[in-house]
C-alpha positions in Angstrom: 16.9 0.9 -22.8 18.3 0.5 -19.1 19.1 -2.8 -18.2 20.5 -4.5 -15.0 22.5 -8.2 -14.9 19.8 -11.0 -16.1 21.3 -12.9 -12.7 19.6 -10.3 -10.7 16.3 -10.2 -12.7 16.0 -13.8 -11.9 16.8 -13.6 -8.2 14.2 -11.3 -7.3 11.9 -12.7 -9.0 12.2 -15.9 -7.8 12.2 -14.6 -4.6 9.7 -16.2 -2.1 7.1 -14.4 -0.3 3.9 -15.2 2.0 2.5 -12.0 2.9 0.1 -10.6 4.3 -0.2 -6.9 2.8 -1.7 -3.6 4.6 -3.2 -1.1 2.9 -0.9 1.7 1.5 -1.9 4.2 -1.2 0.9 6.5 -1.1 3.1 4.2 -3.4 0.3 4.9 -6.1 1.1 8.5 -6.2 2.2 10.0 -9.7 3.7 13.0 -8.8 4.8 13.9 -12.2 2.4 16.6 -12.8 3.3 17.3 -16.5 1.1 13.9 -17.2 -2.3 15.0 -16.9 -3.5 11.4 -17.2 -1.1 8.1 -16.0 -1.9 5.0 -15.0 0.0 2.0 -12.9 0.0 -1.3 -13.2 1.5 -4.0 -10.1 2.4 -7.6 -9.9 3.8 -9.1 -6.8 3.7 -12.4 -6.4 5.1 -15.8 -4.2 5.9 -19.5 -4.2 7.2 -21.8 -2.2 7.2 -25.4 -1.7 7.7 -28.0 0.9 5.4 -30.6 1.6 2.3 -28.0 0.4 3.1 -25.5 -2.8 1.7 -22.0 -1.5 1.0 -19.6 -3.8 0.8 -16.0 -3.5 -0.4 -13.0 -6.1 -1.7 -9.3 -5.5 -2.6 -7.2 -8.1 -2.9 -3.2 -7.6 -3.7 -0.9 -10.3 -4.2 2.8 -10.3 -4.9 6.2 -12.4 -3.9 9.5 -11.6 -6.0 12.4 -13.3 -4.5 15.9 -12.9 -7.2 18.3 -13.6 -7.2 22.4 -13.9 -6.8 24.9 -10.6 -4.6 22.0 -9.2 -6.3 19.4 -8.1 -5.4 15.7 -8.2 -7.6 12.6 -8.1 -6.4 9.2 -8.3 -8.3 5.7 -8.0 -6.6 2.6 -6.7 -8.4 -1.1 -7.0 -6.2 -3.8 -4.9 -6.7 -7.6 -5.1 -4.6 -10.0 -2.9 -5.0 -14.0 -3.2 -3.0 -16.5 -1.5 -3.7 -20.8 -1.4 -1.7 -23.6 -0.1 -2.1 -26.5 -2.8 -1.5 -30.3 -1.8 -2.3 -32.5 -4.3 -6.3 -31.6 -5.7 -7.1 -29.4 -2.5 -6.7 -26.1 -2.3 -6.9 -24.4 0.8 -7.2 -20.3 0.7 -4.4 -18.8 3.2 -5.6 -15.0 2.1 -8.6 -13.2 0.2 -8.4 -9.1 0.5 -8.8 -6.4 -1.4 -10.1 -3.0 -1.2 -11.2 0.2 -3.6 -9.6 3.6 -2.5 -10.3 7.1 -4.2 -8.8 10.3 -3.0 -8.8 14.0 -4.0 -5.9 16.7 -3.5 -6.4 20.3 -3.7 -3.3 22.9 -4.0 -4.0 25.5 -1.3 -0.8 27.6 -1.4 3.0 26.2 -2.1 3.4 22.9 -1.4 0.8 22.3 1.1 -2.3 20.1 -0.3 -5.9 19.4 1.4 -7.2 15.5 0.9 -10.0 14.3 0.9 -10.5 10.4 0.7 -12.8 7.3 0.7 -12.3 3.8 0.9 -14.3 0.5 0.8 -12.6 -3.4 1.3 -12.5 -6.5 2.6 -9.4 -8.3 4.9 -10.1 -12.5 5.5 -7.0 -12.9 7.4 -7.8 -10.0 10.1 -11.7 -11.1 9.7 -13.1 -8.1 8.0 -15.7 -9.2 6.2 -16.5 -5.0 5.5 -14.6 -2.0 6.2 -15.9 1.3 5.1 -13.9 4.8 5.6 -13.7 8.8 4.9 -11.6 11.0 5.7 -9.7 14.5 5.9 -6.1 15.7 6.1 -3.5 18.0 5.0 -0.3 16.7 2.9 3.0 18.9 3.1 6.2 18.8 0.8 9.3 19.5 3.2 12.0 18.8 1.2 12.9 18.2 -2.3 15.5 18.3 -4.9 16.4 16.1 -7.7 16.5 13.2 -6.0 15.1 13.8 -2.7 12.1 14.0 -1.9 9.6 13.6 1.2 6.4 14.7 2.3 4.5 15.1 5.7 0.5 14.4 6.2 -1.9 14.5 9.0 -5.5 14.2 9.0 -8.9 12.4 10.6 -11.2 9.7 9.0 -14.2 7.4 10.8 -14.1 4.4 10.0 -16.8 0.6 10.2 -15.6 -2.5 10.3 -17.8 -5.3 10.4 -15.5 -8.5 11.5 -16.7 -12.4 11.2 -17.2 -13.1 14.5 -20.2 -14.2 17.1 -19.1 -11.1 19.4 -17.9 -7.6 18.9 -18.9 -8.0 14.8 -18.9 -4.3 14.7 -16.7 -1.3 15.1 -16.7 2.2 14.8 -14.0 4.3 15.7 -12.4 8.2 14.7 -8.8 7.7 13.9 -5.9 10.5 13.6 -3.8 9.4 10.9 -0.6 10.6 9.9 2.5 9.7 7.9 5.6 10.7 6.7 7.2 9.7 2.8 11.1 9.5 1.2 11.2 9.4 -1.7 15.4 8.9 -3.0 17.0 8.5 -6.0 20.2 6.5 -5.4 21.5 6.2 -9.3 19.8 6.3 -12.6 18.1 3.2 -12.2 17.6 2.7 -8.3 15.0 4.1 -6.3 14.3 3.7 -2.3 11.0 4.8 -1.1 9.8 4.7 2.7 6.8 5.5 4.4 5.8 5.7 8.1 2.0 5.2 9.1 0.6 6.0 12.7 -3.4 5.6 13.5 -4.2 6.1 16.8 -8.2 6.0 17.9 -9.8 9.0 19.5 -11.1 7.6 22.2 -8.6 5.5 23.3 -5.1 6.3 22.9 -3.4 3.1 23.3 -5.6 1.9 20.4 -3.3 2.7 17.8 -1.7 1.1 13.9 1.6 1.3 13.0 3.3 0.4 9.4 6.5 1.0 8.3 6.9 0.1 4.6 10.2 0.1 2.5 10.4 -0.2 -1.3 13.3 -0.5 -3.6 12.3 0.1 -7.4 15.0 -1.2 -10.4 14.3 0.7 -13.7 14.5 -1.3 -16.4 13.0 0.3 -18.8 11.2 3.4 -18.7 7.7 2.1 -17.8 9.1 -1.1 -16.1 10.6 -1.8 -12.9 10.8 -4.4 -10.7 10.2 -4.0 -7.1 10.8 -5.4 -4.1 9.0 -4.5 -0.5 9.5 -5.1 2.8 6.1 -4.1 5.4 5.8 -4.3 9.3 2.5 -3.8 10.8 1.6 -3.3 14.3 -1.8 -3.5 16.0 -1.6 -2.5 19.4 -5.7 -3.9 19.9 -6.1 -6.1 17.0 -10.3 -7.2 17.1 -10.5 -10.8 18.0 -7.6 -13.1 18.2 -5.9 -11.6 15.2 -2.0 -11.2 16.1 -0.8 -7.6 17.2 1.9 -7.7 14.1 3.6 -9.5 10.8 6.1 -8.8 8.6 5.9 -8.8 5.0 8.6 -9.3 2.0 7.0 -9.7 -1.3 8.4 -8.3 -5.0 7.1 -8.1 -8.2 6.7 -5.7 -11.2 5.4 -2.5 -12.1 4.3 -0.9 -14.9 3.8 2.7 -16.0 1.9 4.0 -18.5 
């Protein structure tokens, strides 16, 4: 078993977050194609207190099925929950979630087509709805032992039906793209990091940006203990939602 210092098990857990997470599938991944069947399991949770106690909790699962003539389908199912409690009241900070299946096909070496679809729901941005399909390409650039990164670029259309009086609705054709490190720093310590960009179609200074860096401690070999830190950027965020937030949140993983 691989173990690291109890003292630091305890820090990170203890650590406080209060976040507010954007959707990212690539961290589901199981690129271990020798499993033809693996599944994930991830806690990440927060809390603080002051004068209120505020809770956070997210919980992600996914499955990764790799089937014959290499292709690769994986499910993810996301739930996010945050409440500030004082006293018998509780008042909900956060409710999200969202459902994302995608398919990869192997066309020649190291170049994949994707094919993706995705359904959820965002209180803190006021999405009551957002629906979305899409298309790309995914290409390994570099890898080795313990390097690893990948390159993707593709289209989807997307709705989102926001709790408001004006401007509920939106559709819109984004170009997304991304790029993914994935590093092995020692036996037990992993870095990953992953750059999103989404601009519109029609409007190029409608764009998303996320950057998202993860640091993974193996503890044993199905669990690890993770910690993330997220920036997100809206250059026209829909009603009087903020144009960006940073997130630091950790919790575990397990994989199966």
């Amino acid at each position: 078993m691989k173990l690291i210092s109890s003292k630091l098990v305890f820090f990170f857990i203890l650590h406080i977050s209060y976040a507010f997470a954007q959707v990212n599938t690539e961290w589901m991944r199981d690129e271990k194609v020798e499993k033809t069947f693996s599944n994930k399991l991830k806690l990440d949770f927060g809390y603080e207190i002051s004068q209120d106690e505020i809770f956070d909790l997210r919980l992600t699962s996914s499955s990764n099925l790799y089937i014959q003539n290499n292709l690769h389908a994986f499910l993810i199912i996301n739930y996010q929950n945050g409440f500030i409690s004082n006293g018998d009241r509780k008042d909900i900070i956060l409710n999200r979630g969202f459902g994302h299946l995608r398919f990869t096909k192997r066309v020649i070496s190291n170049l994949d087509i994707e094919l993706f679809f995705q359904a959820g729901f965002n209180d803190f941005i006021l999405i009551k709805d957002r629906k979305l399909f899409g298309s790309g390409i995914r290409k390994k650039t570099v890898q080795s032992e313990t390097f690893k990164s990948f390159l993707g670029i593709g289209f989807m259309q997307e709705k989102e039906i926001y709790d408001l009086n004006q401007n509920s609705e939106e559709h819109l054709i984004r170009q997304t793209s991304y790029s993914t490190i994935l590093c092995q720093i020692s036996e037990d310590i992993y870095i990953n990091n992953i750059l999103y960009f989404q601009p519109s179609i029609k409007d190029i200074n409608d764009f998303r940006l996320l950057v998202e860096n993860e640091i993974q401690f193996s503890v044993t070999s199905i669990f690890r203990i993770n910690i993330n830190m997220n920036y997100r950027f809206d250059n026209k965020p829909h009603g009087d939602s903020k144009k960006s937030y940073f997130q630091i949140n950790n919790g575990f993983e397990f994989d199966f």
